[in-house]
C-alpha positions in Angstrom: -37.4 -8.8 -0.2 -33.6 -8.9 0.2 -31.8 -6.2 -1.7 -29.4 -7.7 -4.8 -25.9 -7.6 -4.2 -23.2 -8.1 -7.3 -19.9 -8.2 -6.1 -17.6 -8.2 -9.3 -13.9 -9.6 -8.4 -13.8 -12.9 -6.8 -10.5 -12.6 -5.2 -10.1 -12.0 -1.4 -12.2 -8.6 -1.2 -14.7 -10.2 -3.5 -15.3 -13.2 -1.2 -14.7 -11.6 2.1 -17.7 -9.1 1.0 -20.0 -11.9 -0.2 -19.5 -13.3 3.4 -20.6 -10.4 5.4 -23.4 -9.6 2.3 -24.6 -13.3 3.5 -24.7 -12.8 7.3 -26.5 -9.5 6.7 -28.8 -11.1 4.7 -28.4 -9.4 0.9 -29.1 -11.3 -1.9 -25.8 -11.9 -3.6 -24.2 -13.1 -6.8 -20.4 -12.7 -7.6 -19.2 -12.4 -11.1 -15.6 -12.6 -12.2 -14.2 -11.9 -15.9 -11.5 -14.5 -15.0 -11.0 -17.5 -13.2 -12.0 -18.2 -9.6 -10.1 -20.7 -7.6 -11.5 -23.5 -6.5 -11.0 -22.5 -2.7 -13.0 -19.8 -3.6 -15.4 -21.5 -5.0 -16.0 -24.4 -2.5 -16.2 -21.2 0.1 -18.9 -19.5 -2.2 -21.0 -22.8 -2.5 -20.9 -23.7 0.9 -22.4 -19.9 2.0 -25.2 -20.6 -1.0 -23.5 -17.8 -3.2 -23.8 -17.9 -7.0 -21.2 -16.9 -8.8 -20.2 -16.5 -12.7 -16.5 -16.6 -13.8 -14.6 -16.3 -17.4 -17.0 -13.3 -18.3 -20.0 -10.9 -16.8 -23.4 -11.6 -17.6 -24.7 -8.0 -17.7 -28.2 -8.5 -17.6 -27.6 -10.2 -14.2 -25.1 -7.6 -13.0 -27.9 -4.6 -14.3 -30.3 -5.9 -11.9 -28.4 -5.2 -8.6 -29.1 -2.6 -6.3 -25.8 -2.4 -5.1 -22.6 -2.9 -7.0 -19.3 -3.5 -4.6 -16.1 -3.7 -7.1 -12.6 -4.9 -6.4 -10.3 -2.6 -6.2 -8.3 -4.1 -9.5 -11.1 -3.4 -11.7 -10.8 -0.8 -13.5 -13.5 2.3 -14.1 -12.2 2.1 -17.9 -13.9 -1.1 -19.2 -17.2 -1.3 -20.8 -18.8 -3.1 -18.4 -17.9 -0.2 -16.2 -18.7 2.3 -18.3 -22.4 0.9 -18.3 -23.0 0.2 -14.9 -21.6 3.8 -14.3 -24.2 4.9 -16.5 -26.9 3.2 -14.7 -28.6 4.2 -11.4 -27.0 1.3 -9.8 -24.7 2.6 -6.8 -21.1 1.2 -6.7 -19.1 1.0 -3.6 -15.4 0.0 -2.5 -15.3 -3.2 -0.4 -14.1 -0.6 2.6 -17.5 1.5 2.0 -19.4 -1.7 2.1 -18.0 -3.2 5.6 -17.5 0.2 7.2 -21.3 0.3 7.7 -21.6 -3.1 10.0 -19.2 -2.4 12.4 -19.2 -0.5 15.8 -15.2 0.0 15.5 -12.7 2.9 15.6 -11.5 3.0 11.9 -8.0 4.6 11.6 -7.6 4.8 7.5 -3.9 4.9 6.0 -3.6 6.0 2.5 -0.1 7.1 0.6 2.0 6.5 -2.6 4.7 4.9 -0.2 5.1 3.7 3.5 1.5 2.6 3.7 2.1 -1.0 4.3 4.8 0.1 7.2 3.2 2.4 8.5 -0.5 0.4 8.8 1.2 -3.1 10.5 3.5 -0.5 13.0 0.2 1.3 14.0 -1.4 -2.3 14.7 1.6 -3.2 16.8 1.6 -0.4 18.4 -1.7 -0.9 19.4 -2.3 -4.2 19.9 1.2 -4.5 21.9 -0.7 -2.0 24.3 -3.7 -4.0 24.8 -6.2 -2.9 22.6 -8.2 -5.4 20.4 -7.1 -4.4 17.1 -7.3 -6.2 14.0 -5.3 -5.2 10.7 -7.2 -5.2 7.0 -7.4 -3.4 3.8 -4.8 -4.2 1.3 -3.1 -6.8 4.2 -4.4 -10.2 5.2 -7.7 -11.0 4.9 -10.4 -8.6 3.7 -12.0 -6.0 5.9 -15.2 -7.4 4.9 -14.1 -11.2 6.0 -13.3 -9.5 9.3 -16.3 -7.5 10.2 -18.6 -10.4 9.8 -16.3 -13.1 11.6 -14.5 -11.2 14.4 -15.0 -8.2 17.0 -12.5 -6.0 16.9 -12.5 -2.5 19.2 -10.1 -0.8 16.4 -9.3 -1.6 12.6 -6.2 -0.7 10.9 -7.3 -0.2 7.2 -4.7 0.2 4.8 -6.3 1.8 1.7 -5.5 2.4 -2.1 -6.7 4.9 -4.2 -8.8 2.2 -5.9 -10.7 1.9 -3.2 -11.1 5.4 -1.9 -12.4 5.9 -5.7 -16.0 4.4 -4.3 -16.7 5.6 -0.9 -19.4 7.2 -0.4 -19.9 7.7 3.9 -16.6 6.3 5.1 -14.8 8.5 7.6 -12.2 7.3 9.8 -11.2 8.4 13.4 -8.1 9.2 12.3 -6.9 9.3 8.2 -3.3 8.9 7.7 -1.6 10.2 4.4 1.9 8.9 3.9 2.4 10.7 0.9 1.1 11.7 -2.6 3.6 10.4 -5.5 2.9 9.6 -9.1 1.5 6.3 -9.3 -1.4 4.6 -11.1 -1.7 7.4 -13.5 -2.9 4.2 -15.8 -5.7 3.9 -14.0 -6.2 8.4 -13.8 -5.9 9.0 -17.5 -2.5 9.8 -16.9 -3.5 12.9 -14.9 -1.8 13.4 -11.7 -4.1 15.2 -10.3 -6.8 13.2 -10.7 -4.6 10.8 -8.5 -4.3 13.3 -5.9 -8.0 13.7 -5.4 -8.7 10.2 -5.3 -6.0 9.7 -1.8 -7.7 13.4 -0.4 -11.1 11.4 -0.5 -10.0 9.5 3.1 -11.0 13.2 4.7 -13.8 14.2 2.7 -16.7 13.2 5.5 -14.3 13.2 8.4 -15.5 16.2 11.2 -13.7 18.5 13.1 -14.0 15.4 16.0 -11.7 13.6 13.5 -7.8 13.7 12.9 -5.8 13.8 10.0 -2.2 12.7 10.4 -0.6 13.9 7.2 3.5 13.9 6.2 4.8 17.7 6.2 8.0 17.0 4.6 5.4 15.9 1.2 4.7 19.4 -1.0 2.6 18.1 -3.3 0.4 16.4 -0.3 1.2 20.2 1.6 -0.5 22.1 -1.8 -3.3 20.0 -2.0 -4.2 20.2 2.0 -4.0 24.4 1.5 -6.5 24.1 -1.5 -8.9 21.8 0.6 -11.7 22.9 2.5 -12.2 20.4 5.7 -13.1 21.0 9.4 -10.9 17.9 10.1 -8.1 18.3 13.1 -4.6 18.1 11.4 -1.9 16.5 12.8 1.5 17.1 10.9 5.0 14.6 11.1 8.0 15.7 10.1 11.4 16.2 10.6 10.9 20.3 11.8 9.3 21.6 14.5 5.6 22.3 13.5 3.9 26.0 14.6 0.7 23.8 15.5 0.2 20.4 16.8 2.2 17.0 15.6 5.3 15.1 16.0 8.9 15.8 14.9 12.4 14.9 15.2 15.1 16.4 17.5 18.6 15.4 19.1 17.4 12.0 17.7 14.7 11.8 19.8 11.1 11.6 18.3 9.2 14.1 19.9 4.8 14.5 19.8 3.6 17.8 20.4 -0.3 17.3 21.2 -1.6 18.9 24.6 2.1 18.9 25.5 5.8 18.0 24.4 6.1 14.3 25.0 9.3 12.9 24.1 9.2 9.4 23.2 12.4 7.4 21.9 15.6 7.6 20.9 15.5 7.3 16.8 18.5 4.9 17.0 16.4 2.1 18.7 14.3 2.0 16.4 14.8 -1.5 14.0 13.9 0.2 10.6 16.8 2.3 8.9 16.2 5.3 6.7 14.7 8.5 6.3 11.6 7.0 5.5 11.0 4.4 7.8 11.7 7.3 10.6 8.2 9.3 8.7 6.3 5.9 8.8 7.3 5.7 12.5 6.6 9.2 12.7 3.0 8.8 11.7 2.4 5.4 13.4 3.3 7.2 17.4 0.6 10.0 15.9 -1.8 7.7 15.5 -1.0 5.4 18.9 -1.1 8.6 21.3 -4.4 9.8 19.3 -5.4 6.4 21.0 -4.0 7.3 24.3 -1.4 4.7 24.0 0.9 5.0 26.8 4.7 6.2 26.3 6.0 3.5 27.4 4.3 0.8 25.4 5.1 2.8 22.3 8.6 2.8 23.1 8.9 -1.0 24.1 6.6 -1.8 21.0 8.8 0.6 18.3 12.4 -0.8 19.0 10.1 -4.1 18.7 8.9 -4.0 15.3 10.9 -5.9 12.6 9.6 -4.4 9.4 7.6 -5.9 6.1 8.4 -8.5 4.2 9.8 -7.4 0.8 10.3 -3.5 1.7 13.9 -3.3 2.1 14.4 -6.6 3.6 18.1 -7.2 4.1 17.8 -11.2 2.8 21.3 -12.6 2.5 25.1 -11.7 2.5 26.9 -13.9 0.1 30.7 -13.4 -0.8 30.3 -9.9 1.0 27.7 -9.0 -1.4 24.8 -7.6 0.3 21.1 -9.2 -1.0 17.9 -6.9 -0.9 14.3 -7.4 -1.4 12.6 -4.4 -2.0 9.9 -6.1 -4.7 6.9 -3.9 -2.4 8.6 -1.0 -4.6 6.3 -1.0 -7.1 6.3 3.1 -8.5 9.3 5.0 -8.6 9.4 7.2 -5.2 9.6 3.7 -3.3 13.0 3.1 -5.3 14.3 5.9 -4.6 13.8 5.7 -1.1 15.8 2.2 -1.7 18.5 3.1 -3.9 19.1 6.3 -1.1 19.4 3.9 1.6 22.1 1.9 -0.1 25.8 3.3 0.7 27.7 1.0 -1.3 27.7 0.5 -5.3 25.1 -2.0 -6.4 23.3 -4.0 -9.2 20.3 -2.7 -9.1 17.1 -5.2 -10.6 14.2 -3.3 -11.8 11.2 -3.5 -14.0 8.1 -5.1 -15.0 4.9 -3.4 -15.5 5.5 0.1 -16.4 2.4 2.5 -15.1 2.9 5.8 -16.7 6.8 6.0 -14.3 8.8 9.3 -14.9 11.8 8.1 -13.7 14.2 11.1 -13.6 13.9 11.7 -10.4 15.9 8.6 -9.8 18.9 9.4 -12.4 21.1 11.3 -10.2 21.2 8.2 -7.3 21.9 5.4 -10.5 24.7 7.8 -11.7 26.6 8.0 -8.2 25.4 3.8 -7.5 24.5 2.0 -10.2 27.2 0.1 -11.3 24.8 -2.2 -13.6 21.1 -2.7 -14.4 19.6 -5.9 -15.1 16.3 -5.6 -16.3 13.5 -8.4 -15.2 10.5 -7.3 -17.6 8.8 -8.3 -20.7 9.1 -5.0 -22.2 11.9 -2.4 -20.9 12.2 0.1 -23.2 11.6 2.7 -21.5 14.3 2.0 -19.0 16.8 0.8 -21.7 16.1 4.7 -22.8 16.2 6.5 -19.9 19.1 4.5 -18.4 21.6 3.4 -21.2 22.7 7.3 -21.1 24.4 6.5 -17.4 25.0 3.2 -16.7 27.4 1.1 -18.7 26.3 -2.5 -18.3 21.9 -2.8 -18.9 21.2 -6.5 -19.2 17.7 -8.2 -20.2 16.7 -10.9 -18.7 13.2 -12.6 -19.0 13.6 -14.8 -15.8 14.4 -14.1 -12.0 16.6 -16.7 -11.8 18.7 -15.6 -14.5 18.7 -12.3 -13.1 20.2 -13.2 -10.0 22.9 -15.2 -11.7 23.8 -11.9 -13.3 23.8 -10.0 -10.7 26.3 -12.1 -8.9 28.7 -12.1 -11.6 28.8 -8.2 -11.7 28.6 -7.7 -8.0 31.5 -7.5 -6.0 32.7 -7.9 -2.0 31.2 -5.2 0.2 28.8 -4.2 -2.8 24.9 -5.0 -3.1 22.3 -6.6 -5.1 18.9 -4.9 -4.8 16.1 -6.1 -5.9 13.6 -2.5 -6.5 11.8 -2.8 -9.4 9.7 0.5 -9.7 7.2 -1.4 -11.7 4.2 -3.6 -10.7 4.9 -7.5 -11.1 2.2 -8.7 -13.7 3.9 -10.0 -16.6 5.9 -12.4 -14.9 4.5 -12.9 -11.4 1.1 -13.3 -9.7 2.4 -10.2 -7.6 5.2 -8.4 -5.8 4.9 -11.0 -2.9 5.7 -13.8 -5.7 8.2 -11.7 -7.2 10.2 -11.1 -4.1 9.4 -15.2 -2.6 11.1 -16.1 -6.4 14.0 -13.5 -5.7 14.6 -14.9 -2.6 14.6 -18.6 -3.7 17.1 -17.9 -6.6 19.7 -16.0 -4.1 19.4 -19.3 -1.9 20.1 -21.2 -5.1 23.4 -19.4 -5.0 
């Protein structure tokens, strides 16, 4: 008899599991609390998948053996809170695919930089040769991919969501861009709670495996000393480690495995800022882990033209500078933005507010911030935080609007960014629609 499969989400994790459950013959039924689209549900009908929306039937759900949940869903709800209470095992959508496929798995996990960091590994790779595919949080579902193509090597780029339900997942080699607050909605507001959940990426890994791990990061740094793992550790950073990993010197990025291997001058390289140089930093880690050769990693780096809405340099109008930085969703991302700006600017911020302390960013908004304009349905919290040391706050409701105020502040050799520190919910399906809409109104200009 098959074993029962509920997959509860029916967006692209959802799906993409339901179509690897199929080829590997479980039982399955998908159940959603909100709407599926109809995409979706012409794909689940045609694999012979039944599926519930606009609520959970938990007598169904109780009745699974296996339990995969999207990463949105959170443990908090009562439908949660009972199946947690059941017998019933629950896994992450990673957990799930990891076990049908044959592949080197190279896991990146971080407050920041992941996105970077995970496509410049998988150029890196693929660039060289190697039949890599790219999944996780990007593109279609690791699940999707497992059960319709055969990749030698995954990139996986992993939230804490999903590292919340692993159970035998271990990766060749773990990357951890950093640990910042973020999420705390979802950790009770408890930071260290947080922490644990991006430390789970090691927790089965052997002392075969590598962990590439940001040394300039003390909170990551104190958590490593307290945790007890045979992995192999493989720092990045901008000082010369005492044991193996890669580093910056004379502007050259420099690897320090078996040997010193220098590799390319930093200037070359496409991204700009501090923290692009870390997310190259780990991405050459992870390539020469893989034997990549030295020269393909150099060709490939000065290659690589960055993510779409992280720090994307959209449009110059008037002499005023454009940015799209709508991936900066928690507070250490903006900071990393409003650091790389060196002219005064409007900065555009807000949305949904997930427990941000954002003090850390007060002393960059004194010395830049010339104005806020705020694009959230509630923005108290910056109204309070902010109103102290910038002049001009504006509300707006609408990004079009926004923009329109921006320009009118902004003036010739000055910028517009675009860095909300929040996550996009209340007036966008996400940050990619947020930034697309950000972009459209500057054209509008």
């Amino acid at each position: 008899m098959a074993e029962k499969l509920v997959i509860l989400g029916g967006g692209e994790s959802g799906v993409g599991t339901a179509v690897l459950a199929v080829k590997e013959g479980f039982d399955v039924f998908l159940s959603d609390a909100g709407s599926i689209s109809n995409e979706i549900k012409t794909e689940l009908t045609t694999l012979g998948v039944p599926f519930e929306e606009g609520g959970h039937d938990l007598e169904t759900i109780l009745k699974a053996s296996l339990i995969m949940k999207s990463p949105g869903i959170s443990n908090h709800i009562d439908l949660m809170q009972q199946v947690r209470s059941s017998s019933i095992k629950v896994v992450s959508e990673i957990e799930f695919a990891s076990q049908f496929t044959s592949a080197t798995l190279i896991g990146i996990t971080g407050s920041n930089g992941k996105t970077t960091t995970t496509l410049l590994t998988h150029h890196l790779l693929k660039e060289s040769g190697i039949n890599a595919g790219v999944a996780g949080n990007i593109g279609y579902s690791f699940a999707r991919q497992v059960a319709e193509t055969k990749r030698d090597v995954y990139v996986l780029e992993i939230s804490s969501f999903q590292l919340d339900d692993i159970h035998k997942f271990k990766p060749e080699v773990a990357v951890i861009t950093n640990i910042t607050p973020d999420h705390l909605d979802r950790y009770e507001n408890d930071f260290s709670k947080y922490i644990a959940s991006k430390l789970r990426i090691v927790e089965n890994q052997t002392s075969n495996q590598f962990l590439v791990f940001n040394s300039e990061d003390p909170v990551l740094i104190e958590a490593l000393n307290q945790l007890n793992t045979p992995v192999s550790k493989i720092s990045f950073g901008f000082q010369q480690p005492t044991h193996e990993g890669t580093f910056v010197s004379n502007d050259q990025i420099i690897i320090q495995l078996e040997k010193a291997d220098m590799m390319i001058q930093t200037n070359q390289f496409q991204l700009k800022g501090r923290h692009n140089l870390l997310n190259a930093m780990a991405a050459v880690s992870v390539a020469r882990l893989l034997e990549v050769s030295k020269d393909s990693i150099r060709e490939s780096l000065t290659s690589f033209m960055g993510v779409p809405h992280r720090l994307e340099h959209f449009l110059k109008i008037h002499n005023v500078n454009y940015i799209n930085d709508s991936k900066a969703t928690n507070v250490n991302a903006t900071y990393y933005a409003l650091d790389s700006v060196r002219s005064q600017l409007v900065w555009i911020a807000g949305g949904v507010d997930k427990g941000n302390d954002y003090s850390a960013l007060l002393p960059l908004v004194r010395e830049k911030v010339k104005a806020i304009v705020c694009l959230g349905v509630d923005n108290t919290k910056l109204l309070e935080v902010f109103s102290p040391v910038v002049e001009v706050i504006i509300e707006t409701q609408s990004v079009d609007e926004a923009v329109k105020i921006a320009h009118k502040i902004a003036h010739k050799k000055e910028t517009v960014l675009l860095s909300p520190a929040c996550s996009s919910f209340d007036l966008f399906k996400n940050y990619e629609d947020r930034g697309e809409q950000f972009k459209q109104a500057v054209r509008n200009l």
